[in-house]
N, C-alpha and C positions, 0 to 999 in steps of 0.2 A: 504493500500500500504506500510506502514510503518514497516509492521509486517512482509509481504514478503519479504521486503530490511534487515533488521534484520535477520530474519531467512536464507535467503541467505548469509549473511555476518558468520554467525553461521555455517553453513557449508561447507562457504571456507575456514575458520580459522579454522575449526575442521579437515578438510580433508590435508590442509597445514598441523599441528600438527600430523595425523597418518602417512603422505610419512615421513616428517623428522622422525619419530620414526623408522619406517621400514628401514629407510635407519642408523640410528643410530643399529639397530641392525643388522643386517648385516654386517658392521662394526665391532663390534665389535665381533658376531660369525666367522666370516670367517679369524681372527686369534685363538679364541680357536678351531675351529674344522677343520680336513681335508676337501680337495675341494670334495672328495666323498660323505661326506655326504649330500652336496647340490644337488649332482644329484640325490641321493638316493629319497630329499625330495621332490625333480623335478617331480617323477614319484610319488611320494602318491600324490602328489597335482593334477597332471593331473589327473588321475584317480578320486581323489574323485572331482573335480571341471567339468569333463566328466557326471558322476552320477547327481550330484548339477543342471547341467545346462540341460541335458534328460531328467529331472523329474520335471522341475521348475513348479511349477501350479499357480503361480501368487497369493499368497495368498497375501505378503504383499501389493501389486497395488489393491488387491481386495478388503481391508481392507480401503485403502486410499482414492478409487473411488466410492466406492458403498454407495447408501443413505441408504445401512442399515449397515455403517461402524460400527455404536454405540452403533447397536444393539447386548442386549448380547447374545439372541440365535447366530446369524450369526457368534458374535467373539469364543462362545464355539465351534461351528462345525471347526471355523476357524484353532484354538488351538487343536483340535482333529485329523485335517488335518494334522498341521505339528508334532505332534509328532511320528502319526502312518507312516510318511513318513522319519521321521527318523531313526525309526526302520529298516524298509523295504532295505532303503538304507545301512545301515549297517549291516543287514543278505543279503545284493549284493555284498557287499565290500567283506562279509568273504568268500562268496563262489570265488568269482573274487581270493582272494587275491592267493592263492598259484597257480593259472594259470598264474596270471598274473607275479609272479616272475619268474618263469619256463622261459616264453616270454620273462623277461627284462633280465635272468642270475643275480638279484638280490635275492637272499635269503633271505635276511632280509625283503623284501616285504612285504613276510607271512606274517612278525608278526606283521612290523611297520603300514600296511594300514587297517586293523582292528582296532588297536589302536588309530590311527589317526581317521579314518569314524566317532567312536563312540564321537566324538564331536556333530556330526549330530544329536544324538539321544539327547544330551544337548542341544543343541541349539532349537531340537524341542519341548523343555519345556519350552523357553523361553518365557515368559506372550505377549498374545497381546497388552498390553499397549505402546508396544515398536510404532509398525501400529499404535494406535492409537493417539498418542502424535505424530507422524510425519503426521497422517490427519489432528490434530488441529494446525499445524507450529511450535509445539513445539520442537525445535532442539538442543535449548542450553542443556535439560538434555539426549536426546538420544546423544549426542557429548558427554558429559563428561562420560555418564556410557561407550562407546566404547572407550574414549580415557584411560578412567581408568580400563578398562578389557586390551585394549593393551598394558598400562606401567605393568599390574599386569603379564601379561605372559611374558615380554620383560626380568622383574627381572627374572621370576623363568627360562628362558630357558640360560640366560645368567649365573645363577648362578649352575645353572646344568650344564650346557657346558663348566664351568670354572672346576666342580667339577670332571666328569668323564671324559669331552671329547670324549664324545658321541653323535650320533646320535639322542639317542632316549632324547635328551633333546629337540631338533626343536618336535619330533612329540607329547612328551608331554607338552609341549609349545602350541600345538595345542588345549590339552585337557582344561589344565587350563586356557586359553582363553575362551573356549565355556563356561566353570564353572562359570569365572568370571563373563560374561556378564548374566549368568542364576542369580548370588545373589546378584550383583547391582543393 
């Protein structure tokens, strides 16, 4: 029981810790860049978070729930799952993307929601050790590696956004998040 109170105390102070960060950047991007580009990033986000959530196949709940979480055949097929569904969804993104700016009268769409998607394909390299340390209650190091992939894209989109004042620093802010979390 001790280990549950623990681990839950770990993940409301991890998740406290990520809204204040999000909300510390925001903060601070929403004076280096124009209010356009948050709508811009409105609509790659809907769109790939549309994809994300059509396509969800429960691997990490299947990873956490199943008594053959530990097993390594089921975690190989698991890890095979999400990579080739990362792909998948990022050759949807690219053929989506120039319809879908057409639709929004955003042009930049084209190029940013490819850009943006191919996080997916990082992410789907990302080791199932992540599943399986949150099946064993292990939460203080999946907190600190997400709280440390989010300060790491927090610097680079803020220090880009300061640099060019551009847009494409939120959607590679995107990338070097999934990166992070892939080599923590």
């Amino acid at each position: 029981m001790a280990r549950v109170m623990r681990g839950s105390a770990i993940v409301l102070v991890g998740y406290g810790a990520s809204q204040f960060l999000r909300l510390l950047s925001n903060l601070i991007l929403t004076r280096l860049l124009f209010p356009e580009a948050f709508g811009l990033m409105a609509l790659v986000a809907m769109v790939e978070m549309g994809l994300t959530l059509f396509t969800d196949m429960g691997i990490a709940p299947s990873i956490a729930q199943s008594k053959r979480g530990d097993d390594p055949k089921f975690l190989d097929t698991a890890y095979s799952l999400k990579v080739i569904r990362g792909f998948v969804l990022w050759i949807i993104a690219c053929i989506l993307a120039y319809p879908a700016s057409l639709f929004f009268d955003a042009p930049q769409l084209a190029y940013f929601l490819p850009i943006s998607v191919f996080s997916m394909v990082i992410t789907g390299f990302v080791t199932t050790r992540v599943q399986t340390a949150i099946r064993h209650l292990k939460f203080g190091k999946v907190t600190l590696v997400e709280l440390g992939a989010q300060i790491t894209s927090l610097v680079f989109m803020v220090s880009l956004a300061w640099y060019t004042e551009s847009v494409l620093a939120l959607v590679l802010g995107n990338l070097v998040n999934a990166l992070a979390l892939l080599f923590l």
